[in-house]
Structure formats: C-alpha cells, structure tokens
N, C-alpha and C positions, 0 to 999 in steps of 0.2 A: 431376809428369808421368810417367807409364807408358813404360818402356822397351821394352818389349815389341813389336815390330812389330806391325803391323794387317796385317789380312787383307784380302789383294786377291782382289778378283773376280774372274770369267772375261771379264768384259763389258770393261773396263777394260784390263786386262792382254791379253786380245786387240788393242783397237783402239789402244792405246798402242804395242803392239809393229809392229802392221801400217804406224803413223805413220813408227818408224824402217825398216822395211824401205823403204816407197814412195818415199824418198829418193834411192832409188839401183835399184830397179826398173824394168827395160825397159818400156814401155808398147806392147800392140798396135799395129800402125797404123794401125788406123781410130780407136781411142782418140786417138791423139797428133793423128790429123785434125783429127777432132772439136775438142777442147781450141785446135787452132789457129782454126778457125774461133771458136770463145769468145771468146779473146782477143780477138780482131781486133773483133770486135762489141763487145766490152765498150768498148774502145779508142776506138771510132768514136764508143760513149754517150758516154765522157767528153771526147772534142774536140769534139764536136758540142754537148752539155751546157756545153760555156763559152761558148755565145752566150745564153742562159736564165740568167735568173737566178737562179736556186738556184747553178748555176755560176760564177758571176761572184763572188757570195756567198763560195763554197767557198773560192776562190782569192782571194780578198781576207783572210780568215779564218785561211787557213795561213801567208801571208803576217806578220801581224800575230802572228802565233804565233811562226814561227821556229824555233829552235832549231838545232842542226848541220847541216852540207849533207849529208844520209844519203839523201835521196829524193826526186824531183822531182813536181811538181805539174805536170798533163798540161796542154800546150797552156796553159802559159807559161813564164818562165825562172826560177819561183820553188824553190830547193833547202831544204828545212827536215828539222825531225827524221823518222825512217821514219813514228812514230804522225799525225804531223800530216801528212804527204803522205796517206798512204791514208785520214785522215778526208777530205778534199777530194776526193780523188780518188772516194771509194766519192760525197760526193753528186757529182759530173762525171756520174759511172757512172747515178744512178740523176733526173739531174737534169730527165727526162720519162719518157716512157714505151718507150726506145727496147730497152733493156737487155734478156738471156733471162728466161726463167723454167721452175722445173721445176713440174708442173701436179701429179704426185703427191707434193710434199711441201710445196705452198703457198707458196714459193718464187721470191727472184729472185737465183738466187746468182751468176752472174757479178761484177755491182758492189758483193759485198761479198767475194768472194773473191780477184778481181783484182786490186785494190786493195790488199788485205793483201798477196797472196804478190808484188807487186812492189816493195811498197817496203821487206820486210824483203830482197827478192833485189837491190835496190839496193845497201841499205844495206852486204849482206855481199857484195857484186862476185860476185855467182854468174853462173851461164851461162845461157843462152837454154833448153839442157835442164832446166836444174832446177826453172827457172821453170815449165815444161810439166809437168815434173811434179807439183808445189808445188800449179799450178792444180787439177789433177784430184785430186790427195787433198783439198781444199778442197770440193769440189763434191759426193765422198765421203760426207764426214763431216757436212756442210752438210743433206744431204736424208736420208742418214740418221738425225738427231735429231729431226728433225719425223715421218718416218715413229714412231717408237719414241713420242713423245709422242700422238700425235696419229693412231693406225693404222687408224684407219675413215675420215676426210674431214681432208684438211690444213686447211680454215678454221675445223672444229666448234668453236663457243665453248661447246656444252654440255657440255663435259667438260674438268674441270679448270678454270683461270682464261680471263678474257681477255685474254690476252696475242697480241702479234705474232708470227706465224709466219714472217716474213720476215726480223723482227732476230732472233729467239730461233735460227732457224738457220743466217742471213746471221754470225752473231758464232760460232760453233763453225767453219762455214765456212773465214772470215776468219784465225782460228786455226791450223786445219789447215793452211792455206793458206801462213802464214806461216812456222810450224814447217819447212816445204821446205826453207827456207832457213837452218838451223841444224844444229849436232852435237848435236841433244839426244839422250840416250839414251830407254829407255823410265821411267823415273823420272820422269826432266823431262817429257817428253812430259805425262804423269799431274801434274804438277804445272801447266804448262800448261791443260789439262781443267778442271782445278779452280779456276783463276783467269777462265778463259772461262766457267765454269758462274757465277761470283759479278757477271761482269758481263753476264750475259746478260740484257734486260730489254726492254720493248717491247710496246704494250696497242695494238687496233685503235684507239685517237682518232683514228690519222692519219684515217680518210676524210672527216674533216672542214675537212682542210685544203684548202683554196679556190687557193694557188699554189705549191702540187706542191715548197714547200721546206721545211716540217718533215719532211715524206714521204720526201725526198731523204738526207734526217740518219739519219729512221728505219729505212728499209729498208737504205742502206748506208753512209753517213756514220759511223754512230755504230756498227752490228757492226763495219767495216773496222779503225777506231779502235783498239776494243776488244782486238780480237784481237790487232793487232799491237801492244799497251800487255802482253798476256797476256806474248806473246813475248820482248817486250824485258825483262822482269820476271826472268824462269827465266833466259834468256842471261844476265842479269846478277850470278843468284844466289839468286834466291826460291826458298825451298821452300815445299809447300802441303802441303794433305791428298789423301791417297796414292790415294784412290779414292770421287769426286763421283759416281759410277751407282749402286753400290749398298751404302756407307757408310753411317754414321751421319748422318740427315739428310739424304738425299741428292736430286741432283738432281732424276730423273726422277721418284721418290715424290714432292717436293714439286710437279711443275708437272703431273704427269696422275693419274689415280685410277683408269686402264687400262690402263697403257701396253704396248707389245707391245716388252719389253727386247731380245728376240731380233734383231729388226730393226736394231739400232742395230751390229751384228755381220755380219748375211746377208750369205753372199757379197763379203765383201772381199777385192779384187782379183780376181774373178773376173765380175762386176758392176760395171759403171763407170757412175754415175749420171748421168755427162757426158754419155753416148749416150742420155739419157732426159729431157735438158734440151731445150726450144722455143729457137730463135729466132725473133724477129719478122720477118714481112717486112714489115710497115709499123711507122714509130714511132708508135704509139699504143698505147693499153690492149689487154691480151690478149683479152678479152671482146669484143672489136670486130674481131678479125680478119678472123674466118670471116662474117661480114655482110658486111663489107668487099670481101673477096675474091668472095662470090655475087655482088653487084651489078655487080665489074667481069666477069666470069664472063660475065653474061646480057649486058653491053653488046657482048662480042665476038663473043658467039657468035651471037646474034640482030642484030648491026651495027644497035642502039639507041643513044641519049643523051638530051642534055637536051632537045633539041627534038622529043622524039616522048614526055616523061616527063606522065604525068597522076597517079599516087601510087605510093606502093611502103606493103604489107606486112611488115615484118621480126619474125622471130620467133628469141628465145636463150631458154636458159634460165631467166633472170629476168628476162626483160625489162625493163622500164624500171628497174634499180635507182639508188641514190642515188648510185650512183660515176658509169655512162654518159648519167645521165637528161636532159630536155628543160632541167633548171633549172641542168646543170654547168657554171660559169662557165669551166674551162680546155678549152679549143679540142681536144684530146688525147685526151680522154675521154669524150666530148662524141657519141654516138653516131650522133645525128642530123645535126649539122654535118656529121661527118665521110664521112656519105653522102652527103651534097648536096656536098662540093666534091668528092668522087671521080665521083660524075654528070658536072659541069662541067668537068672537066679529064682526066678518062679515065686518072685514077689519085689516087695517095692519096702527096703528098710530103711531106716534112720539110715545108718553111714551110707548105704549107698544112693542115698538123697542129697549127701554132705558130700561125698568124694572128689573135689575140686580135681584132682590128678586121674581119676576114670574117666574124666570128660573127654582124654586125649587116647585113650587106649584103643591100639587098632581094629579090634574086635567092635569096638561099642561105636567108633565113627564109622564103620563098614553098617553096623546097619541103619546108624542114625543117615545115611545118605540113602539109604532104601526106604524109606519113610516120605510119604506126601503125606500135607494138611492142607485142607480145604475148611472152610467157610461155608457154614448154611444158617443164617440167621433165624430162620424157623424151630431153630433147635431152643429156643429162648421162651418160656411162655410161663404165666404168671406162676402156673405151679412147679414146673420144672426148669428154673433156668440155668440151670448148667449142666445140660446132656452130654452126651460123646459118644460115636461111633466108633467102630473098630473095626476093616474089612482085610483078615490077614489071607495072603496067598502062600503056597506052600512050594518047594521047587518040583513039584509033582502035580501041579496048576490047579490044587484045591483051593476054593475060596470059603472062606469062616466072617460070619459077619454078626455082630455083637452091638444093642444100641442101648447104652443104659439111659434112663429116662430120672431116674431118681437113683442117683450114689449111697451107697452103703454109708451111712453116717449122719445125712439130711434129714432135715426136720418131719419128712412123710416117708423116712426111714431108718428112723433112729437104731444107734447101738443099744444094745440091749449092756443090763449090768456087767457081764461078763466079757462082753467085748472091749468093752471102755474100760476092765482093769487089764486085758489082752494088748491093748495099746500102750496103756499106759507104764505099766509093771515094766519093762526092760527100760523104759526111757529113765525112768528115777532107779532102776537098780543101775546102770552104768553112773551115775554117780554115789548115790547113796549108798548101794550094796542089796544083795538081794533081803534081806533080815527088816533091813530098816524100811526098804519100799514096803513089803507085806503088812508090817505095822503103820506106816503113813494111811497104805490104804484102809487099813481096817479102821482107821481112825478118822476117817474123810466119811468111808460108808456110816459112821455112826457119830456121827458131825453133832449131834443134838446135847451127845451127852458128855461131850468136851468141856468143864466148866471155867476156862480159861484158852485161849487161842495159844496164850505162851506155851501153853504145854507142846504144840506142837514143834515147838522152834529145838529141840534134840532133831525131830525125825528131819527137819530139814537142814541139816548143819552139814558143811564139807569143810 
C-alpha cells in the first residue's frame, strides 16, 4: 500500500470544511425561522404518520430491532439505537404525503434529514441549537448533490442511471444532518462523505408501490438510516477514502455523465437551501397542490360548491400521470378524489386525504367522472414548476377559471408562522392531545433555548 497521501480536491476539502465550520455557525434569522418551521412540519409528518401504516410498520420494526436507548421513536415510548430510531422515524416522516419538498433538486429532504440530525443529537445530549443547525447543513448538502448530479431537471432519467433522487440526496442529507451532532474534524467529515456516497442507492420502482410503504423506506427510511449508520462508523473509528467527488472512481463520475461539480460548492453558507424548500399546505402529493388550492380559490370567491357543481376542467403539467391518475388506488394522490372531497367539504383535510373507503362513495365517484385533466407542459417554468388550473362550470352554465402560478406553501410563497402552526397543531393533537401539541410547539418556536433535545422526548411520546 502507497504511503504517499492522496490529493484532495477543492470540491471535497471545501464542503468537508464548511461541514465543521456549520456546527458552531450563527445562522440568520429568517434561516433559523425557516428551519423552525421544518422541523415542526417534519415533526407533525411523523406523529401524524403513526396512524398509517407505513407508520405503525416503522415503529413496530425499531421496536423488534432495539439496541441501546440512544434515540426515541416519535409518537411512542420506544428508545433503541440512534440508526434504528431515524430509520422509523425517516418512514413516520415520509409515511404519506404530508412532508416538504425542495422542487429544484427533486427532493423531500426534511424526512430524511430530520430524522438523522435528531437521533444522532439525541444520542449525544446536544442542544436545541445544534439541532437547528444540524438541520439546515442537512438540507445544504442534501439539495446540493442532486443539483451537482442532475443540473438541468431533478427527475431527468436521461442522464446517467435511474436512480432515486429523493434517497440518493435524502442519504447525503441525512449525513450532513447527523455529522451536527459530532466533533468530527475535516478528515472524518471526508470520511463520512465517503461512507454516505457507498451507501447511497435508490432506483425510481418506488412509483409502483400501491401503499405509500416501500416509498416510505425509500425516500426516508432507508437515506435517514443510512446516514446516521455513515456517522456512527467515523465517531467510532472508521476511516475511508479521503476524497469520493473527485478521486479515483468517484462518485459523482460514476452516477452522472454531466454533472455541474461547481454546484455541489455554490454559495455555501451564503445560500441556504432551507429558504428554497416548499412546504405543503395540504397532506397530499405536491403535484395536486396548486389544483387544489384553484378549486377552493373559485369556491370562495365566486360563493359556489357542490350544489351549483356540473364539471370542472383541471389542467397541470402532466396531467393524468401514473402517480395522480383516475386508476391510483391511495386516497392521497389520487387527484381526482381529492378534488371531489375538497368540493364537498370546503377544504382538503388529513382524514379526508386518508379516507381509503370515500374513494367508493357515490356522491364522490359521480363527480370524480365530471372531472377532465389535461396536459399543458408550458405550465412548468423555472420559477413555477408546479402550476394548476381550475375552469369550474356550474349547472347554470357559469364558467369560473382559477390559475395558481405559485401554491400557497412554496418557496416564492411561504407560510407564514402562524400558518405552519394552523397545519400543524391538529396533525400532532390527534395523537399527542391538544395540551401537549401547544407545548411541542412552543418548544420548536424556541428551539435555541432547549438545553437538551431529550427533553423533548415527553412531548413526543404516545
């Protein structure tokens, strides 16, 4: 074996270093906002995720796993090793569709982020701040490797493999995420990298899963895992190879045949990707938002509903695909359903997002078959890519037409604080209890002066 040190890159040695600076780096305040509101959303997917079964799943799974009490499993009393809380946890996180998403890197990095950076900040009794920070280097690093892979369109499968863009940057993520909560130097760091880069794996199959729990594993389940397996490795001792970007063999040459390496560097710490992450305001699929939102749009503004409804037009930019289309058996994704119960109830909630048995009601298939979806790919553009029309007729042959350009909830139209606890508050009072949500939240809004992360393991316990 060659004594000789190997030569490190700029790519590597930059974002390795910037890993240990962010540990202990003051964040903006609208950053540190932002990140709180994350949290809290991520928080709500995974308490609200343990009535679903992917959830229930999860938590039965870590359970039977075990290992030391270093991490707890959200919204039960189960404590097992840090790797096995944040698998459970990342599917909790992504166990429907409730979780953020960042739209320019393909992305749902909260539930695989969060997940990691709490259960190694468990494990090592850190603070409420580091957690805060922990998160937002997670979400960093997370959308910046997808950018670097993948620099023209986050989902392109014409270039390079088909792999998942959700694990392949939910698991560096995860990583980042975790690393917060260590003394690694920039060595480890880089050794780290290099152990996340060998477990980083993940092919689009999922869209063929029919009950949203291989999905759950995929997208954060099994990066969260990952990452915090990377972590525990290097704290323990592992060394690796010194530099996975542009080494011998390396990463981003083996997984793109373009990649824009520059990116994987732009503006760290001066650019925080967390301000560029969505959240939802309804739990369902991203693609259904802004449809969503037009149809309740026209019901208020024109004071229409079901009793004046004769069809609605809806047009996105792919209209009927195979993830929202007429034939999707989960309630969630379900495009058409999900406009027919928002008709009928004069919004769009959790259960009636989940209602497997509504799908068949005759009321709700009479007017999911009055519904056309159309296709206009122009609806796609770098700043808005995930528009939706709405053109409702009336049986009185009024036509009402609604085009949201940017959803209530996107990054060039974020919730404000009080919206993001208006989401969140019912999701963790149906399990928690109304008492113990107000106190989670008040305790998330003021994340800084948590001097321990365990503390919050009461307000998350079922």
């Amino acid at each position: 074996m060659s004594t000789t040190a190997p030569k490190i890159g700029n790519l590597i040695k930059t974002l390795s270093e910037y890993m240990v600076e962010a540990r202990t780096k003051a964040l903006p305040d609208e950053v540190a906002q932002k990140a709180k509101h994350h949290i809290l959303d991520t928080l709500a997917a995974m308490v609200s995720g343990s009535t679903l079964d992917p959830g229930k799943l999860g938590i039965k799974y870590a359970a039977l796993q075990g290992g030391p009490p270093e991490a707890q499993v959200v919204a039960s009393s189960v404590l097992v090793s840090a790797t096995n809380a944040a698998l459970a946890n990342g599917i909790l996180a992504h166990s429907d569709e409730t979780d953020d998403s960042h739209a320019a890197s393909g992305t749902h990095p909260g539930s695989a982020v969060v997940p990691g950076a709490l259960a190694m900040a468990e494990k090592n009794n850190c603070s409420g701040e580091t957690l805060l920070r922990s998160v937002v280097l997670g979400y960093d690093v997370s959308s910046r490797i997808m950018r670097t892979l993948r620099p023209r369109r986050p989902f392109e499968e014409t270039r390079g493999r088909r792999f998942g863009s959700h694990a392949m940057g939910g698991v560096f993520g995860a990583a980042a995420g975790a690393s917060g909560a260590t003394g690694f130097d920039a060595l480890q760091m880089r050794h780290l990298l290099s152990y996340t880069a060998q477990q980083a794996s993940g092919i689009t199959s999922w869209q063929a899963d029919l009950e949203h729990i291989e999905k759950a594993f995929d997208f954060a389940g099994m990066p969260a895992r990952s990452g915090v397996t990377g972590a525990t490795m290097v704290e323990a001792g592992f060394t690796g190879v010194p530099d996975v970007f542009e080494g011998f063999n390396n990463f981003i040459d083996c997984y793109s045949d373009a990649p824009d390496k520059d990116a994987l560097i732009a503006e760290l710490g001066s650019r925080y990707e967390i301000m560029q992450t969505n959240i939802k305001r309804y739990c369902v699929g991203s693609p259904i938002q802004a449809p969503v939102d037009a149809l309740l749009n026209i019901m208020t503004a024109n004071n229409v509903g079901f009793s004046d409804y004769q069809s609605m037009v809806v047009t996105t930019s792919t209209g009927e695909s195979r993830l929202t289309g007429a034939e999707q058996s989960m309630p969630d994704i379900n495009l058409r359903y999900l406009l027919a119960v928002s008709l009928l109830d004069g919004d769009l909630s959790f259960e009636a997002g989940h209602d497997f048995a509504r799908m068949t009601d005759p009321t709700v298939v009479d007017i999911t078959n009055r519904i056309e979806v159309k296709a206009d790919p122009s609806l796609v553009t770098p700043e808005s890519p995930r528009q939706g029309v709405v053109e409702f007729t009336t049986k009185d042959g009024r036509t009402f037409r609604d085009h949201v350009v940017v959803v209530k909830g996107a990054m060039e139209n974020p919730l404000s604080p009080a919206e993001v606890e208006a989401k969140e508050r019912p999701l963790l009072a149906m399990v928690l209890g109304g008492d113990r949500a107000g106190e989670l939240i008040d305790a998330i809004w003021n994340l800084e002066s948590v001097g321990n992360v365990r503390e919050l393991r009461p307000l998350l316990s079922a």
